[in-house]
LUMSE-367301 format. One line per field, with one value per residue (C-alpha): residue number from 1; x, y, z. Coordinates in Angstrom, 3 decimals. Example, Ala and Ser with C-alpha at 12.3 -4.5 7.8 and 13.67 -1.06 7.14 Angstrom:
2
i 1, 2
px 12.300, 13.670
py -4.500, -1.060
pz 7.800, 7.140
END
This chain:
296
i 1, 2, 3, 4, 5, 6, 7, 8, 9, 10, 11, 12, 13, 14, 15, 16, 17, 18, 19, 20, 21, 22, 23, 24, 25, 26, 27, 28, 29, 30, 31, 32, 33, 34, 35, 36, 37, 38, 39, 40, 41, 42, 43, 44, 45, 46, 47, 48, 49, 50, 51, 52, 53, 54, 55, 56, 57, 58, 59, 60, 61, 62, 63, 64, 65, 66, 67, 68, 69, 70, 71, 72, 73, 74, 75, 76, 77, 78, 79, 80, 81, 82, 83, 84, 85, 86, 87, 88, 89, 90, 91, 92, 93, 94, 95, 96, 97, 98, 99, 100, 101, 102, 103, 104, 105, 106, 107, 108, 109, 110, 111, 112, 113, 114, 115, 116, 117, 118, 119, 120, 121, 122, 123, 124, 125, 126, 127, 128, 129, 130, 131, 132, 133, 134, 135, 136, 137, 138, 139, 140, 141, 142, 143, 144, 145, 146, 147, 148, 149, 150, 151, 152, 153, 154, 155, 156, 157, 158, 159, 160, 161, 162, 163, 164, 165, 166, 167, 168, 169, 170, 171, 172, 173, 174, 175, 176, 177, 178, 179, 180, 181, 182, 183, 184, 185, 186, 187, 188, 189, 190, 191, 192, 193, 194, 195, 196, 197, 198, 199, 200, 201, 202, 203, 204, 205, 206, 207, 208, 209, 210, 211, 212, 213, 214, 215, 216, 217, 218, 219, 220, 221, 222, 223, 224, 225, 226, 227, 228, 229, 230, 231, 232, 233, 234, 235, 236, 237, 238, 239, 240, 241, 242, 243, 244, 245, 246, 247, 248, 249, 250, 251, 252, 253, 254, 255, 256, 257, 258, 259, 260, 261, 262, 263, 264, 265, 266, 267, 268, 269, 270, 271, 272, 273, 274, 275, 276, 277, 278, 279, 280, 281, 282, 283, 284, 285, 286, 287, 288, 289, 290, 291, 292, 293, 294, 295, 296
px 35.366, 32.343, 33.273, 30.427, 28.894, 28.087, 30.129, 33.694, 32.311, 28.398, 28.415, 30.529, 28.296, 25.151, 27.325, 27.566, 23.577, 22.838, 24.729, 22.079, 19.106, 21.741, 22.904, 19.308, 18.504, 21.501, 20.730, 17.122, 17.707, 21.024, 22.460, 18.953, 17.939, 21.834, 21.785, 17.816, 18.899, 21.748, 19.644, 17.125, 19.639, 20.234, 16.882, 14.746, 11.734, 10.030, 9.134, 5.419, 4.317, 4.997, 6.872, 10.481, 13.063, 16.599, 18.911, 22.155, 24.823, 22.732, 22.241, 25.570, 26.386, 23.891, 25.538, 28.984, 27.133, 24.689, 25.924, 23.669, 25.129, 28.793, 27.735, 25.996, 29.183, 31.372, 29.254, 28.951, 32.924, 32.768, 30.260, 32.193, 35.705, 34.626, 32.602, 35.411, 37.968, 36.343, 34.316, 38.358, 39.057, 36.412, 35.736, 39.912, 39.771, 36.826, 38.254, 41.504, 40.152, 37.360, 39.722, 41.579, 37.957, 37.550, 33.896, 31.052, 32.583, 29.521, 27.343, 28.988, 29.816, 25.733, 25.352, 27.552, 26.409, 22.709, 22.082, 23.449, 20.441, 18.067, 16.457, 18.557, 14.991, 14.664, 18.094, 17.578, 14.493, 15.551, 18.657, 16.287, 14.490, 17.905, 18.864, 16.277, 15.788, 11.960, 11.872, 15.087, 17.117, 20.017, 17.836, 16.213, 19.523, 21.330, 17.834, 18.200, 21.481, 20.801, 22.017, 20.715, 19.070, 20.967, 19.996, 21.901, 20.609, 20.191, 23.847, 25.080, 28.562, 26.806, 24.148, 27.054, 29.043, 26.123, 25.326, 28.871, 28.579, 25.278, 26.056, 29.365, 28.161, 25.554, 28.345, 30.806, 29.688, 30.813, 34.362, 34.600, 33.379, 35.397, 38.570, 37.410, 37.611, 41.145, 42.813, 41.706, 43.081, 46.129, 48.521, 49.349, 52.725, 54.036, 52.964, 54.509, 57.539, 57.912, 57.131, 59.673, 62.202, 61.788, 58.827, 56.355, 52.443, 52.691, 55.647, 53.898, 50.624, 52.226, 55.452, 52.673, 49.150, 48.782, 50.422, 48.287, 45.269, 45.723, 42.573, 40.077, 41.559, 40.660, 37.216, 35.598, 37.387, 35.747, 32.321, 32.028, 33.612, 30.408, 28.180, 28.636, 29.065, 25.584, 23.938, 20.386, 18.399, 19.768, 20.104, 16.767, 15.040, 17.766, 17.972, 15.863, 18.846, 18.731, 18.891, 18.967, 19.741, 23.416, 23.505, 22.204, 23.674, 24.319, 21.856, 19.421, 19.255, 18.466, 15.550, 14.311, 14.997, 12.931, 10.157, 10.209, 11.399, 10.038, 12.961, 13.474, 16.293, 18.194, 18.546, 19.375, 22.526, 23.109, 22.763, 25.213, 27.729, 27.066, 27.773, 30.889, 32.175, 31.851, 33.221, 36.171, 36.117, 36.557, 38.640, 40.864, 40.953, 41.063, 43.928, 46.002, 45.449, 45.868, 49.637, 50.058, 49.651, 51.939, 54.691, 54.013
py -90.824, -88.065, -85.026, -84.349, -81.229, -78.393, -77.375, -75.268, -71.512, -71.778, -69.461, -66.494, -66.520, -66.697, -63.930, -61.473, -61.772, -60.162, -57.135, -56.954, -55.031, -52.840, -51.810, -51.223, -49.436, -47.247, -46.282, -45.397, -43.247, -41.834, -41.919, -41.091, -38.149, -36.729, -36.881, -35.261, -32.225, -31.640, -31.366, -29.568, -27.082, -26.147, -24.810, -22.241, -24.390, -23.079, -26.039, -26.299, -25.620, -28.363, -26.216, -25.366, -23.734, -25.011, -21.743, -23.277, -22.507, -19.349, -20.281, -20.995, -17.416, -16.042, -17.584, -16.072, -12.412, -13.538, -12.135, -14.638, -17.683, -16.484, -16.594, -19.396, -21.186, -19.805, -20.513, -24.365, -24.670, -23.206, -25.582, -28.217, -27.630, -26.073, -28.937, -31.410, -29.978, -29.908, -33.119, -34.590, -32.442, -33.716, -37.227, -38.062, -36.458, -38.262, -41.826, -41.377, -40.910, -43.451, -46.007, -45.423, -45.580, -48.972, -48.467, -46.564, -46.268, -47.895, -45.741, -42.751, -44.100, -44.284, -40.817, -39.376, -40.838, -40.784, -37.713, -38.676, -40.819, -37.598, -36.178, -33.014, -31.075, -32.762, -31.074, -27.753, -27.430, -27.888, -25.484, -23.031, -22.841, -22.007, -19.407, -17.882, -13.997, -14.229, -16.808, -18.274, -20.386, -18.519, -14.584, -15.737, -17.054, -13.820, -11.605, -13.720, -11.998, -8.941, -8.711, -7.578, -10.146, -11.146, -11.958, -14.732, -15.725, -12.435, -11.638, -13.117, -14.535, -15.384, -17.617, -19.376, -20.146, -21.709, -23.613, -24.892, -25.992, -27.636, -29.404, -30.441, -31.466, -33.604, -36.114, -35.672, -39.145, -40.613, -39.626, -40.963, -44.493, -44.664, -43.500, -45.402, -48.704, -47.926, -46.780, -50.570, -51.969, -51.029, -53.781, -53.411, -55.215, -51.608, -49.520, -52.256, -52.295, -48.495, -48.071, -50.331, -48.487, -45.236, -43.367, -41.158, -41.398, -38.534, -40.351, -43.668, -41.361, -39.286, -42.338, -45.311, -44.861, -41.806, -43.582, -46.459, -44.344, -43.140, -45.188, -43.886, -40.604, -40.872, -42.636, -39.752, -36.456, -37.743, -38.406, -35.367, -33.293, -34.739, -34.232, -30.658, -29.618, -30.788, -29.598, -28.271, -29.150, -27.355, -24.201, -24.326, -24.969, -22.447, -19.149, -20.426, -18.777, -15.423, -12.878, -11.370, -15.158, -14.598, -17.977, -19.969, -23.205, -24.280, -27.017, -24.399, -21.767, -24.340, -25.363, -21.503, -21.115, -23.758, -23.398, -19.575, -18.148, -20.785, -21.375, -24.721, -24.731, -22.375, -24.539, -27.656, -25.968, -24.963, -28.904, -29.704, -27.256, -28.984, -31.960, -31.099, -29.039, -32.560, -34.537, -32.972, -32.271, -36.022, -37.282, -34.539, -35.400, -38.810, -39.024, -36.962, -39.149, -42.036, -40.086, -40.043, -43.142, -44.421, -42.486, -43.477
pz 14.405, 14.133, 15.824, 18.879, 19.398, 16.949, 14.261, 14.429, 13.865, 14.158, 17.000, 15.792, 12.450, 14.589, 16.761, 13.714, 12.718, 16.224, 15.216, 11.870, 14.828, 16.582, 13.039, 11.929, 15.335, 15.166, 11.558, 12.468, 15.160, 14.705, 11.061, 9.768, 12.069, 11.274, 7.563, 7.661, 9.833, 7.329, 4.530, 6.565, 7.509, 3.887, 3.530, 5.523, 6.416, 9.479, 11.195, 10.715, 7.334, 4.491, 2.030, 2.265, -0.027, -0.594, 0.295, 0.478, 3.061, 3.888, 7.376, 7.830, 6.829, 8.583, 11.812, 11.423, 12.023, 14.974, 18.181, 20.171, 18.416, 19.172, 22.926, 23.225, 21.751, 24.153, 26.877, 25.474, 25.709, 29.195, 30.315, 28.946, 29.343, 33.207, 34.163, 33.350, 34.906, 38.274, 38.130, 37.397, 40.327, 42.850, 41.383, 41.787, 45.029, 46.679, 44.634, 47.022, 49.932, 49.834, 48.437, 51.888, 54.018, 55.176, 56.686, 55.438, 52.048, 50.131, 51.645, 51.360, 47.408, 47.108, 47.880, 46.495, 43.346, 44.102, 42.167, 38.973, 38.757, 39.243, 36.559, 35.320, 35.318, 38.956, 40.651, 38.345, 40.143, 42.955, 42.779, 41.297, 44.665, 46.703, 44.050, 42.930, 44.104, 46.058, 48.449, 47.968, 49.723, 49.917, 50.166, 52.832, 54.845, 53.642, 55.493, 58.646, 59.177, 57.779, 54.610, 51.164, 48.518, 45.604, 41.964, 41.670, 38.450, 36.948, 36.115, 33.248, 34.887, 38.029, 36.009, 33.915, 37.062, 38.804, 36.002, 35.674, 39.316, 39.454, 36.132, 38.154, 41.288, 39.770, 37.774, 39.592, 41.012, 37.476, 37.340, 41.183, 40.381, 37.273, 39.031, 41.997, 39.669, 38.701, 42.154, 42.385, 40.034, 40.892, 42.102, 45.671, 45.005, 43.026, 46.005, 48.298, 46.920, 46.098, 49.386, 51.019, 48.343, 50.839, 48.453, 50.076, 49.548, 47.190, 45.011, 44.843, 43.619, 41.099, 39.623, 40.022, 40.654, 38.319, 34.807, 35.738, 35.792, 32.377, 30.419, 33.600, 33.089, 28.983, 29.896, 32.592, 30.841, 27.234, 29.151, 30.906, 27.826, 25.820, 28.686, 28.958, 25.343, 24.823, 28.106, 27.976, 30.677, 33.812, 32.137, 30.735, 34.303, 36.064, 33.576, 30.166, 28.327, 30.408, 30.958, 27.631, 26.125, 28.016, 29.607, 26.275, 25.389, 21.588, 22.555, 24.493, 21.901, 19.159, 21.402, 20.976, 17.623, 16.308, 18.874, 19.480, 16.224, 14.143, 11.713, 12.122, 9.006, 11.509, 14.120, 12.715, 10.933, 14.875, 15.793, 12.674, 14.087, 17.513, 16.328, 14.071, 17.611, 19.707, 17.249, 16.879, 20.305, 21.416, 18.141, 19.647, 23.241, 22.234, 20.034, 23.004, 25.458, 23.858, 23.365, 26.734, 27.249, 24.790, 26.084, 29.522
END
């Protein structure tokens, strides 16, 4: 007898042709623009006028000897590495305890989460207003009891710290869903039974609940490793790079080479060491986590 309906396979082939725009999308816009900015960084075009010369790996060179460079890459790992260690901090924190709330917890999930859907440019703003040394939030609290103002953004630690903790306290909503999801997931049954087994809240946390948290652990610390690696928009509205271009991003200070300095060969071998930093970055973090897990 015929077989009914369509034939064995027609809908995985037709499956496979949907990947063909994706494909052509993701080459457009991301294979194309990385391959052009190496080239362009192998040559000293300034960004405006047609001509440009092929120099070689001078502007790599020429980075191993800037001063400002070196600092803006430290400050990019301590913007990353910072920022994800206390949105892991906060996100697991506020997870446990809301998984334990029984009412209000949506609500209190919204908001806490609300401003990770706020413009970065938004919430720099705004923090730029409560630190900011005339008429700031913070000066004018520290007058109404007296005290001296503060340039809160003027010193070069100062600026990097705030930075780190707006940058923090905006995503930190990110790592609590995801962990959130997971403290979920968890069977009750393990907890029941270690529990009827004699095992305190913190020994069922740290034997079960923490092992089985390993792949939300791997998802938020490689999301907000890449997040703050590339940041640029908070510290552009908070310090534009200052003072004396101490706070600077990699991503910030490519922004001001280009537009500023008008070397636009510069800064794109900046963006391909960028790039090369968060690549390794997450094939590293990556690869040990997945270790962990695997010997859990």
């Amino acid at each position: 007898m015929p077989r009914h309906g369509r034939p064995h396979g027609l809908y995985p082939r037709r499956l496979n042709w949907l990947y063909v725009p994706a494909l052509l999308l993701f080459g457009v816009f991301s294979i194309y623009p990385l391959i052009s900015g190496m080239g362009l960084s192998l040559t000293n075009w300034n960004g405006y006028s047609p001509g440009r010369a092929f120099i070689g790996f001078d502007n790599y060179v020429r980075l191993l000897d800037d001063e400002v460079f070196r600092r803006a890459l430290i400050n990019t790992f301590i913007y990353g590495v910072g920022s994800t260690i206390i949105q892991q901090i906060l996100g697991l924190g506020l997870a446990v305890v809301l998984d334990r709330i029984v009412r209000g917890a949506s609500l209190i999930r919204a908001i806490i989460y609300l401003p990770v859907m706020v413009s970065p440019v938004v919430l720099g703003t705004m923090y730029y207003l409560i630190f900011r040394y005339n008429n700031g939030a913070l000066n004018d609290l520290r007058a109404l009891w007296g005290a001296d103002q503060v340039a809160w953004l003027a010193d070069a630690s100062v600026g990097v710290t705030v930075i780190v903790a707006v940058n923090s306290l905006q995503f930190v909503g990110i790592s609590m869903v995801i962990y959130l999801a997971g403290l979920q997931a968890v069977p009750s049954e393990y907890l029941e039974a270690a529990e009827l087994d004699g095992a305190g809240w913190w020994q069922r946390f740290r034997s079960i609940v923490v092992p089985l948290l390993q792949p939300a652990f791997a998802t938020s610390i490689v999301l907000n490793l890449i997040g703050g690696l590339k940041l640029f928009d908070v510290i552009q509205v908070l310090t534009g790079g200052g003072p004396g271009r101490s706070t600077h991003s990699v991503s910030t200070l490519i922004g001001e080479t280009y537009f500023s300095s008008q070397a636009a060969g510069y800064a794109a071998s900046m963006g391909v060491v960028l790039f090369i930093l968060i690549a390794v970055a997450t094939f590293v973090l990556n690869s040990a986590l997945n270790r962990k897990r695997v010997e859990l």
